[in-house]
Steps between C-alpha positions, in 0.01 A plus 500: 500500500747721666637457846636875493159628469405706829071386546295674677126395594178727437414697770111352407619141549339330822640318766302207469739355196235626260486756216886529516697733212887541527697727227854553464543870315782435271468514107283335423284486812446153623150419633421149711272349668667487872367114617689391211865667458754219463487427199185634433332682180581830496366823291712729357402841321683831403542785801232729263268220474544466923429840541208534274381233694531648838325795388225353365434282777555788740201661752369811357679408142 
């Protein structure tokens, strides 16, 4: 894991400690689980897999 990485958690993640996704845009994109971050497993996948993602899962895609 890389302490550089700048995270940022979904806007769609919940207060309550529930549901929580962080992801640092780098290359590759990292992708974790926030409740479990040091060291925790981690996801990694190309920026044109990312964005194929985000547009898929998108309203009104």
């Amino acid at each position: 894991m890389n302490d550089q990485l700048k995270w940022a958690k979904s806007s769609y993640s919940d207060s309550e400690g529930g549901n929580c996704v962080e992801i640092a845009l780098a290359d590759p994109v990292h992708i974790r689980d926030s409740k479990s971050t040091h060291p925790g497993p981690e996801l990694q996948v190309s920026p044109a897999s990312w964005s194929a993602f985000v547009t898929a899962v998108r309203p009104g895609a």
